[in-house]
N, CA, C and O atoms as a MOPAC input file, in Angstrom:
PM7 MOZYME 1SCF
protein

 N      0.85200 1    -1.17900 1     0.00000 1
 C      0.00000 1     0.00000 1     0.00000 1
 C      0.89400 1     1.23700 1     0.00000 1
 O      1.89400 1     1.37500 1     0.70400 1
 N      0.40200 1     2.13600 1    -0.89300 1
 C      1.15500 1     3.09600 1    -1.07400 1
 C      0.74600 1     4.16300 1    -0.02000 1
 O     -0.48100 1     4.25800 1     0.01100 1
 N      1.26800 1     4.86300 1     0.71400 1
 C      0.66000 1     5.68600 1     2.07700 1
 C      1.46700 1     6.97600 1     1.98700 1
 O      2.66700 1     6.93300 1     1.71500 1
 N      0.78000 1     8.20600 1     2.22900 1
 C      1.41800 1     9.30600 1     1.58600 1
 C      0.85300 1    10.76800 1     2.80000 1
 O      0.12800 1    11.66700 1     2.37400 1
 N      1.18700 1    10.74700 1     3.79100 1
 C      0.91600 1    12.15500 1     4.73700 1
 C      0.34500 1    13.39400 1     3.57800 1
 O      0.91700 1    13.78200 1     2.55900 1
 N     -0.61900 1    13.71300 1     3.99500 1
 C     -1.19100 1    15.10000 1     2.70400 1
 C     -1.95800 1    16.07400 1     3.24700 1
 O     -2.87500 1    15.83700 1     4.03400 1
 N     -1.67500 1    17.05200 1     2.91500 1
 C     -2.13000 1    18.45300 1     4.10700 1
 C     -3.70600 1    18.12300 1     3.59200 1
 O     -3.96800 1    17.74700 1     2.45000 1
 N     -4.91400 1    18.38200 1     4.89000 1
 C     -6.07300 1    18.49300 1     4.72900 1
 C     -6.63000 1    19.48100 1     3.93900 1
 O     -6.17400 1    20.62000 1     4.04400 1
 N     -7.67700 1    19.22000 1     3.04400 1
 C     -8.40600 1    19.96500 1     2.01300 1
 C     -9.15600 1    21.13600 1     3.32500 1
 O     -9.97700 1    20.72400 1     4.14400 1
 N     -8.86700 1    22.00200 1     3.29900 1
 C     -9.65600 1    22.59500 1     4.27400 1
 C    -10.08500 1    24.30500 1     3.40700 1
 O     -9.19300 1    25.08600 1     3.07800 1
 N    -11.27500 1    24.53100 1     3.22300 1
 C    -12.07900 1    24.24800 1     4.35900 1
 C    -12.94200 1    23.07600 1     3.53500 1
 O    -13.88900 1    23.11400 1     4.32100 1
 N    -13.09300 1    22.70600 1     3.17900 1
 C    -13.97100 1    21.68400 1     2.10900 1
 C    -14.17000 1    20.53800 1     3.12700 1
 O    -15.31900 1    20.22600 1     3.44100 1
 N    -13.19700 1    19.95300 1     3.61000 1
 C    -12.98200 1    18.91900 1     3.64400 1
 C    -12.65000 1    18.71200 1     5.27900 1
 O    -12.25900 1    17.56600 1     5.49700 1
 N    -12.69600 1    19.29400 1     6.10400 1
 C    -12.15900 1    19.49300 1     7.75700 1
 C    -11.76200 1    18.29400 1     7.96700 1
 O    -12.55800 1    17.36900 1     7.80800 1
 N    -10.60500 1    18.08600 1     8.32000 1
 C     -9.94500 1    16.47700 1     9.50400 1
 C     -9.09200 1    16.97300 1    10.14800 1
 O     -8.73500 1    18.14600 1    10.03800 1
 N     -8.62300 1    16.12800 1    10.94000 1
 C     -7.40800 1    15.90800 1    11.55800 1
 C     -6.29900 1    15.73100 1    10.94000 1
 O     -5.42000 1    16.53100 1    11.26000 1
 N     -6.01500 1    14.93100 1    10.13400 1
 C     -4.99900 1    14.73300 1     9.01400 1
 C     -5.45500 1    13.89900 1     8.05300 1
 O     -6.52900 1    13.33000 1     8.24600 1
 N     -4.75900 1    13.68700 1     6.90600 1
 C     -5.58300 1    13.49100 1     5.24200 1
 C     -4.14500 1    12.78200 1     4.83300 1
 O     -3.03500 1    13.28200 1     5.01900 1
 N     -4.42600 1    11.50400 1     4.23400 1
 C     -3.45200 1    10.01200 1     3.84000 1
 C     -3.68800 1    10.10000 1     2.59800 1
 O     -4.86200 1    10.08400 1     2.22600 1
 N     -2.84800 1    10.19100 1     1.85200 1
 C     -3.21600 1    10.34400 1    -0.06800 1
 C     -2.40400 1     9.11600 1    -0.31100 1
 O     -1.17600 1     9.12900 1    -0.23600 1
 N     -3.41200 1     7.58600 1    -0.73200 1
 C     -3.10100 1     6.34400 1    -0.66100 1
 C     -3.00300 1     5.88800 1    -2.15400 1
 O     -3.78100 1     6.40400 1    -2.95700 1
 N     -2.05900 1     4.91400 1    -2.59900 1
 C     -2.26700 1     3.83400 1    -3.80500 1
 C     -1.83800 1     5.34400 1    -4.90500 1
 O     -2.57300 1     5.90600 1    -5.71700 1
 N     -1.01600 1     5.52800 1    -4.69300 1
 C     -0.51500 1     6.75600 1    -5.70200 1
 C     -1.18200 1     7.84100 1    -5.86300 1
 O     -1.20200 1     8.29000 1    -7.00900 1
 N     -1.95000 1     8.61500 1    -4.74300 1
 C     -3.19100 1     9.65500 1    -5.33500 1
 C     -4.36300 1     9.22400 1    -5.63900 1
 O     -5.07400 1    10.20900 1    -5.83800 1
 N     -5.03700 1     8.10800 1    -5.80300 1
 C     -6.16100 1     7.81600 1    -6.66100 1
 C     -7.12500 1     7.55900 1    -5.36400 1
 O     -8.31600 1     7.61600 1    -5.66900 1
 N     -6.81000 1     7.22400 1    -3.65700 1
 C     -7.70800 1     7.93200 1    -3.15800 1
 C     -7.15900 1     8.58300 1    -2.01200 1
 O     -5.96000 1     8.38400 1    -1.81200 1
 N     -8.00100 1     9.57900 1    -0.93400 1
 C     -7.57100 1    10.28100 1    -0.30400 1
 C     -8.45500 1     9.98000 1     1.30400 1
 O     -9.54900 1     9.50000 1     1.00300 1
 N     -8.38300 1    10.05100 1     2.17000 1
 C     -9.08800 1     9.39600 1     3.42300 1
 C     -8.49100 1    10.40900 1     4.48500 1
 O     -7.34500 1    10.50400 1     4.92500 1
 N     -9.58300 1    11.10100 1     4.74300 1
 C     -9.56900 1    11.87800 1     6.00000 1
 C    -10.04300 1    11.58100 1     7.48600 1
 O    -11.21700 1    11.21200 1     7.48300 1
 N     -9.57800 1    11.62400 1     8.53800 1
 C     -9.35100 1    11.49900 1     9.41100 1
 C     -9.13200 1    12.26800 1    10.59800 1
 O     -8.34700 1    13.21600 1    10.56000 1
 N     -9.97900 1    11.84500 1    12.06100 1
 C    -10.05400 1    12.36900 1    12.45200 1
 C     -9.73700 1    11.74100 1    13.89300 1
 O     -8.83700 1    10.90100 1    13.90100 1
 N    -10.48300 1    12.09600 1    15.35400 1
 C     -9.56000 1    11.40300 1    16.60500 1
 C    -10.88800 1    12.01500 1    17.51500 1
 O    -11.59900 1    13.01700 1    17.44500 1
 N    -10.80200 1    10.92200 1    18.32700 1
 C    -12.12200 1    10.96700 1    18.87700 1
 C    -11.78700 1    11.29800 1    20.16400 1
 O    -10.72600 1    10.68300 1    20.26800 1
 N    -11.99400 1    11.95900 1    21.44100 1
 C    -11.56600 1    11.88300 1    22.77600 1
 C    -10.61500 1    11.37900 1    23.68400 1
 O     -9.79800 1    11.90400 1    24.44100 1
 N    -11.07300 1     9.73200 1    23.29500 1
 C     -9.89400 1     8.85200 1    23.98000 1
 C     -8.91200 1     8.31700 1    23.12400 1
 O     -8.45500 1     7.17500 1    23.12800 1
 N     -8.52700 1     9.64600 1    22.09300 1
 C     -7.48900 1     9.16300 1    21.45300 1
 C     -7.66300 1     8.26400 1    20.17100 1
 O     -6.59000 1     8.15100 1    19.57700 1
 N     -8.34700 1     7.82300 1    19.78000 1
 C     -9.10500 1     6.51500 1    19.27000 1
 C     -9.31200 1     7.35800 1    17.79100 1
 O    -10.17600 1     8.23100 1    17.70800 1
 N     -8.25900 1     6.93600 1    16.41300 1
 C     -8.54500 1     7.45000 1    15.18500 1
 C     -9.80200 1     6.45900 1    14.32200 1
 O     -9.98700 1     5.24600 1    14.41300 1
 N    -10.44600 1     7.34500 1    13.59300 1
 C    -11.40600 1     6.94400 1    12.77800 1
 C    -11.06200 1     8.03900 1    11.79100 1
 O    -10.50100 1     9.11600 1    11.99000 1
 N    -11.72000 1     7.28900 1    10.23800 1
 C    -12.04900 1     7.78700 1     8.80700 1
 C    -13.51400 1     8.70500 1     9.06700 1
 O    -14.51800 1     8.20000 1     9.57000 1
 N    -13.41800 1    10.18200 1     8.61000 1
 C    -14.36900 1    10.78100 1     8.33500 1
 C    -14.98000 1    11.10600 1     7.06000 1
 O    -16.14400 1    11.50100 1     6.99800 1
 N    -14.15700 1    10.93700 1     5.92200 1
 C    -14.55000 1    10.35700 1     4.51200 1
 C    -13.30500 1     9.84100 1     3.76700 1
 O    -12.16300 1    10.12000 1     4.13300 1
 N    -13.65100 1     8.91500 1     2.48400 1
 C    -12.86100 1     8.67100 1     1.68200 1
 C    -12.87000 1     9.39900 1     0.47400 1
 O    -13.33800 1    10.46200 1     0.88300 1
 N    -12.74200 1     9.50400 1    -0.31900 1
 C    -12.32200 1    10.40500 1    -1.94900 1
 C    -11.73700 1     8.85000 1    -2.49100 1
 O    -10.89100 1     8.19500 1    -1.88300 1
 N    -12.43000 1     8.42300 1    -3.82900 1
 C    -12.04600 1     7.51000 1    -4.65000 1
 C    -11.99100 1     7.90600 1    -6.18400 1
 O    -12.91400 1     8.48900 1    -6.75300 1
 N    -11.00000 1     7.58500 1    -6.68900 1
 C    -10.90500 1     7.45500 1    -7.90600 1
 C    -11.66200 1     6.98700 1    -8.40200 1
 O    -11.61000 1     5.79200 1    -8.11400 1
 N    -13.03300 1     7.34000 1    -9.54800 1
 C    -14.12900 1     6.52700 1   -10.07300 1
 C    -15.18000 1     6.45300 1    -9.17500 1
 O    -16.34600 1     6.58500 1    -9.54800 1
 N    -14.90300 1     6.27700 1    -8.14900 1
 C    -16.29900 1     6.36400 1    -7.68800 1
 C    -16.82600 1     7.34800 1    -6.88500 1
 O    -17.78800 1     6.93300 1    -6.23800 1
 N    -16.51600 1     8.63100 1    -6.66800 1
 C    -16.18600 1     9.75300 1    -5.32100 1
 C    -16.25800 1     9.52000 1    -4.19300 1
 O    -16.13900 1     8.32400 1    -3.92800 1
 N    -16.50200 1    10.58600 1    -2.86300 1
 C    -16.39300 1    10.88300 1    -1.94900 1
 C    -17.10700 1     9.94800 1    -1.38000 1
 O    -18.21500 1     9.75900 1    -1.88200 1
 N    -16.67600 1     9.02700 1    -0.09300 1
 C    -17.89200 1     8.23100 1     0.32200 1
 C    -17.77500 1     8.93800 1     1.74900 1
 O    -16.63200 1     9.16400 1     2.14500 1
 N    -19.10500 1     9.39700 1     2.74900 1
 C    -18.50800 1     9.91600 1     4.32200 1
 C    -18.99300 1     8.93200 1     4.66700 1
 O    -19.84400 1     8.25400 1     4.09200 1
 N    -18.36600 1     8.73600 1     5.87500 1
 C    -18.80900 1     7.46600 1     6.75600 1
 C    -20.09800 1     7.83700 1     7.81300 1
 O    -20.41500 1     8.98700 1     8.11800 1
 N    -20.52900 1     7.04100 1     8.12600 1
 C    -21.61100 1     7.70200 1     9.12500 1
 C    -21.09700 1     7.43800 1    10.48900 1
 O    -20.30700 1     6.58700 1    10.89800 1
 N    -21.76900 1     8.42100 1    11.11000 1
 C    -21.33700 1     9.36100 1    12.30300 1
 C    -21.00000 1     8.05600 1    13.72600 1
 O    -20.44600 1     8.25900 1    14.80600 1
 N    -21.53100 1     6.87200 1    13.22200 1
 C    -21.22500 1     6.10900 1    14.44100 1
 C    -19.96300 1     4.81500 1    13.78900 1
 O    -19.90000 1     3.62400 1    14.09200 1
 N    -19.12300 1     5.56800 1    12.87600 1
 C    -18.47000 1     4.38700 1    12.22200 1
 C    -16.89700 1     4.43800 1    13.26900 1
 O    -16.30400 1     5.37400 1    13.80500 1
 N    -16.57300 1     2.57500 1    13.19500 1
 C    -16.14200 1     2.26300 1    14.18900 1
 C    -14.42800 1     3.47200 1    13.94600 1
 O    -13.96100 1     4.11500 1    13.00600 1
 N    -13.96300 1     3.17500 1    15.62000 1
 C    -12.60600 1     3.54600 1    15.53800 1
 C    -11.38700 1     2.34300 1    15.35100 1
 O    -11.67300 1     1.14700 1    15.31800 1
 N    -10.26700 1     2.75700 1    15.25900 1
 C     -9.22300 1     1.81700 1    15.21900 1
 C     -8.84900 1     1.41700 1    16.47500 1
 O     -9.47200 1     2.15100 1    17.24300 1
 N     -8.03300 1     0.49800 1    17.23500 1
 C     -7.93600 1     0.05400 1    18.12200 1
 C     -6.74800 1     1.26000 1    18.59200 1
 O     -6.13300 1     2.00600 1    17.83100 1
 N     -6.63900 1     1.17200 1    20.24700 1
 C     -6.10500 1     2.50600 1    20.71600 1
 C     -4.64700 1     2.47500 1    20.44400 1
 O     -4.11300 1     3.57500 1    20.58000 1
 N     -3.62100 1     1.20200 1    19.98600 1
 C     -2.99100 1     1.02400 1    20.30300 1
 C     -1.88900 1     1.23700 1    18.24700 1
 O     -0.72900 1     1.50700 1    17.93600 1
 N     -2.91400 1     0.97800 1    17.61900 1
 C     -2.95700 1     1.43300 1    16.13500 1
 C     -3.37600 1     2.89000 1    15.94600 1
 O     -2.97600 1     3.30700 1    14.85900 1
 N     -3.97000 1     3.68800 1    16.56800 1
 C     -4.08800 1     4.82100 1    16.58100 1
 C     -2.99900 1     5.92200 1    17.01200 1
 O     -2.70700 1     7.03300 1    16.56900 1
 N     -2.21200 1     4.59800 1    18.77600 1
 C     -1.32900 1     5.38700 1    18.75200 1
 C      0.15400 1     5.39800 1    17.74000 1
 O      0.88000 1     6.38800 1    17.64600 1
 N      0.35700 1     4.31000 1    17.15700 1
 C      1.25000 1     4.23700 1    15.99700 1
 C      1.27500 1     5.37800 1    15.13800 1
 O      2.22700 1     6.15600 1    15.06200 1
 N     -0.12000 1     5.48800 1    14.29400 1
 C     -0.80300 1     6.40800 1    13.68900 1
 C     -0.13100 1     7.46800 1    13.59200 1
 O      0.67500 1     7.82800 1    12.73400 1
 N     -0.67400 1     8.18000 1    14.95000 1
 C     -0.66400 1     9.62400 1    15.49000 1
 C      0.55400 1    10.22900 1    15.82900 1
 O      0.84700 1    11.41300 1    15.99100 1
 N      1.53600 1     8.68200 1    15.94500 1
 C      3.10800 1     9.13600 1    16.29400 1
 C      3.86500 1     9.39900 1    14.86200 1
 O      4.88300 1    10.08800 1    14.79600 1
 N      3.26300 1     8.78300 1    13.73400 1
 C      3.88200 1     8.81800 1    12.50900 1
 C      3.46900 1    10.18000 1    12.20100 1
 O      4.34600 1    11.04100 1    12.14000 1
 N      1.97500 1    10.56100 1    11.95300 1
 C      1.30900 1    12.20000 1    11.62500 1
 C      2.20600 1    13.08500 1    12.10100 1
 O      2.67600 1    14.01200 1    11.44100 1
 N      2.57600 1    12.71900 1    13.72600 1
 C      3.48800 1    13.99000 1    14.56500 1
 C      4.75400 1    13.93800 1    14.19400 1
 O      5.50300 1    14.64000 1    14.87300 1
 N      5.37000 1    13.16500 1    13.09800 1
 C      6.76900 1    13.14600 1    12.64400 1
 C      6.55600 1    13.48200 1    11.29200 1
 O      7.50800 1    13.46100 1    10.51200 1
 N      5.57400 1    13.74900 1    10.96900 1
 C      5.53000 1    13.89300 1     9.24200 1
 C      5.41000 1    13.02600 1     8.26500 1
 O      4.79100 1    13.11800 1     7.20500 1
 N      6.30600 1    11.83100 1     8.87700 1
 C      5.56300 1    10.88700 1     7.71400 1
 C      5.22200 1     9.64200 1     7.90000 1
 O      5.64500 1     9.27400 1     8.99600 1
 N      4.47300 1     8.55200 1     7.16800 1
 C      3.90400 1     7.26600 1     7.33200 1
 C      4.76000 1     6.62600 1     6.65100 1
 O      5.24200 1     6.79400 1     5.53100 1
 N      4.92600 1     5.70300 1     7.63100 1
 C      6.13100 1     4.79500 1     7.21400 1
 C      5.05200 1     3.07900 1     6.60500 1
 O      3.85900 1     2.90400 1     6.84900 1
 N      5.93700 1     2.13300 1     5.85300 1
 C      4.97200 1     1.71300 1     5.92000 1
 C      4.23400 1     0.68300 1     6.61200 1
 O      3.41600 1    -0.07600 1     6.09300 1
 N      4.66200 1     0.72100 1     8.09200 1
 C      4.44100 1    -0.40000 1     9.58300 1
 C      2.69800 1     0.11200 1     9.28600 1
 O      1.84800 1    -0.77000 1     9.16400 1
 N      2.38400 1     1.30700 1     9.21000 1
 C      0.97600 1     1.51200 1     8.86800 1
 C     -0.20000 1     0.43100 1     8.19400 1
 O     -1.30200 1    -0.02400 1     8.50300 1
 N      0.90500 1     0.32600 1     6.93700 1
 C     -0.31600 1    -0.15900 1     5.94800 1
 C     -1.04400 1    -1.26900 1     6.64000 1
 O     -2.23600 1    -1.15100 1     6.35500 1
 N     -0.85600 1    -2.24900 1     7.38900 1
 C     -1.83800 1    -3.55800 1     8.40800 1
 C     -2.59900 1    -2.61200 1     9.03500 1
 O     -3.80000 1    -2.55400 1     8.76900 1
 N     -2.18700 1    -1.98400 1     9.69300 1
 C     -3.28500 1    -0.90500 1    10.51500 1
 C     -4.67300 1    -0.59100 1     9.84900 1
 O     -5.78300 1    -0.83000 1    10.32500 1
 N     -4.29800 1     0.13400 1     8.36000 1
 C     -5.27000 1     0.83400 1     7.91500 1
 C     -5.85600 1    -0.53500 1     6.58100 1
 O     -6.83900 1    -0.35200 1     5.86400 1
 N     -5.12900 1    -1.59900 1     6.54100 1
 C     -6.06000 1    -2.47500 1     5.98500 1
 C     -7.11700 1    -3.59800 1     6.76700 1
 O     -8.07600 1    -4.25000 1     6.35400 1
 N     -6.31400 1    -3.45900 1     8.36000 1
 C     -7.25900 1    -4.00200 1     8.85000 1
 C     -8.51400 1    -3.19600 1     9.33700 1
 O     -9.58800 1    -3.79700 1     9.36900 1
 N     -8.44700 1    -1.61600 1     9.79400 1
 C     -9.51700 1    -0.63500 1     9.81900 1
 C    -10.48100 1    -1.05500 1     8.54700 1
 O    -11.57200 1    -1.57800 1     8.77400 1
 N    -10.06700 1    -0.82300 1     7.30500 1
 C    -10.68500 1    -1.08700 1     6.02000 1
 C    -11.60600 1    -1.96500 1     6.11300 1
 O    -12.79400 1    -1.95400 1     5.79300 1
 N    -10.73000 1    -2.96600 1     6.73200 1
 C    -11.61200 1    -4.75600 1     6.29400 1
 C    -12.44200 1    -4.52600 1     6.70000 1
 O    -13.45500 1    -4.40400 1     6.01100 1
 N    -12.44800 1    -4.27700 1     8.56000 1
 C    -13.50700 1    -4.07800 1     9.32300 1
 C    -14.38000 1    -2.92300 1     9.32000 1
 O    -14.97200 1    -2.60100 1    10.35000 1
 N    -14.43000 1    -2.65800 1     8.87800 1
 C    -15.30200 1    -1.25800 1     8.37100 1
 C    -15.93500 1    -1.03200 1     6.97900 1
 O    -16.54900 1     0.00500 1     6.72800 1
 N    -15.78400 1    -1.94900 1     6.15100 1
 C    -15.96800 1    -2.23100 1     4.61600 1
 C    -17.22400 1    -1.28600 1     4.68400 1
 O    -17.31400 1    -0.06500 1     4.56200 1
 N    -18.24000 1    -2.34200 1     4.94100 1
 C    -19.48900 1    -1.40000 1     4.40600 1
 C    -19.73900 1    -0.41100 1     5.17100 1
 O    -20.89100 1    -0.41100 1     5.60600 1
 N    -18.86300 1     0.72000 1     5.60800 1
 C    -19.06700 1     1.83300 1     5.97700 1
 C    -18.66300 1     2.40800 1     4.71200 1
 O    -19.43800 1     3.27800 1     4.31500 1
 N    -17.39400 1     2.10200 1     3.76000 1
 C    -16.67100 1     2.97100 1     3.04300 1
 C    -16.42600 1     2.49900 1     1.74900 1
 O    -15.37500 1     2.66600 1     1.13000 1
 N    -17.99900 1     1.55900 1     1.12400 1
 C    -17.71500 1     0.87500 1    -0.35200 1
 C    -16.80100 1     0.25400 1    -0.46100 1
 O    -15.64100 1     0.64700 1    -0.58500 1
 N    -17.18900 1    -0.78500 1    -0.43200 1
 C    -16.47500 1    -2.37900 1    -0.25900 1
 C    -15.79000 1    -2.34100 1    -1.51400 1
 O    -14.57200 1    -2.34100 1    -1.69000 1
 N    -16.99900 1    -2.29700 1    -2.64500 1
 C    -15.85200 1    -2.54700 1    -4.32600 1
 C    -15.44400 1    -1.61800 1    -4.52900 1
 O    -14.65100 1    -1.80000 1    -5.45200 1
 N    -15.45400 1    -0.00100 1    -4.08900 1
 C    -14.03300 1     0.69000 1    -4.23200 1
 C    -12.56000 1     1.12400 1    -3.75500 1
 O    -11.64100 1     1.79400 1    -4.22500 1
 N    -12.89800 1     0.14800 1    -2.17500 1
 C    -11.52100 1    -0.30700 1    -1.10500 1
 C    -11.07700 1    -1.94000 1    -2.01500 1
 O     -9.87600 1    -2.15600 1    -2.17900 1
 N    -11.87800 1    -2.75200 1    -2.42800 1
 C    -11.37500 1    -3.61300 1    -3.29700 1
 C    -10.34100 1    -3.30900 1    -4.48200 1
 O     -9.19100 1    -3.73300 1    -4.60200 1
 N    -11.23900 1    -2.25600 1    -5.52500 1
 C    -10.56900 1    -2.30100 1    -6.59700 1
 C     -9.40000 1    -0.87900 1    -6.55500 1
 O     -8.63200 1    -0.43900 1    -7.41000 1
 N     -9.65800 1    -0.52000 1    -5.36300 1
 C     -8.22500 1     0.46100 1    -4.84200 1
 C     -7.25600 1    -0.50600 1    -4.16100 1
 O     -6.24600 1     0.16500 1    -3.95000 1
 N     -7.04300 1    -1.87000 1    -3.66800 1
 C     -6.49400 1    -2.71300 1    -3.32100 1
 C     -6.24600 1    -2.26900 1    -1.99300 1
 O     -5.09000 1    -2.08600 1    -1.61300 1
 N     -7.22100 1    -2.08100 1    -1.25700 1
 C     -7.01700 1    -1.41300 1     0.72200 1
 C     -7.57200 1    -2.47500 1     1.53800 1
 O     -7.68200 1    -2.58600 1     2.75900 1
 N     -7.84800 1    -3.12000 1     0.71300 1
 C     -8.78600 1    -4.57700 1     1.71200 1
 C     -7.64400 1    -5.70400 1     1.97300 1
 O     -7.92400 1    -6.73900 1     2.57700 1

């Protein structure tokens, strides 16, 4: 998985920080919930657009979040990430279009 730190579309687009994945073709914003705990607040796909997740979609485990959040605060994503955010993916599929995390290869 190609994983790429990318300044947030703002104001369009508000997150926490914004991952420009698989060469550009999609973009996944992100955000951090209280106890620390990162979740996807929309995706941007190539071919198929913007999918937002709905408002109760799950977080990542605290301990992948904190990986995460230590890579964001250094600037860049290394790629110990990519399991992180393919296992978020898996488990979260039908929050964020299953056949366009498929045919973006994030599953």
């Amino acid at each position: 998985m190609d994983i790429v730190l990318y300044p947030p579309m703002q104001p369009s687009r508000p997150c926490r920080f914004c991952l420009s994945l698989q060469g550009g073709s999609v973009f996944a914003d992100f955000e951090v919930d209280p106890d620390g705990r990162v979740f996807v607040v929309r995706v941007s796909f190539d071919g198929y657009g913007c999918c937002h997740a709905p408002a109760d979609v799950g977080r990542m485990s605290v301990r992948d979040s904190e990986v995460l959040l230590a890579m964001v605060s250094e600037g860049a994503i290394h790629a110990a990430a990519a399991p992180a955010l393919r296992a978020y993916f898996q488990e979260h599929r039908d929050a964020f279009w299953s056949d366009a995390l498929a045919h973006h290869d994030l599953l």
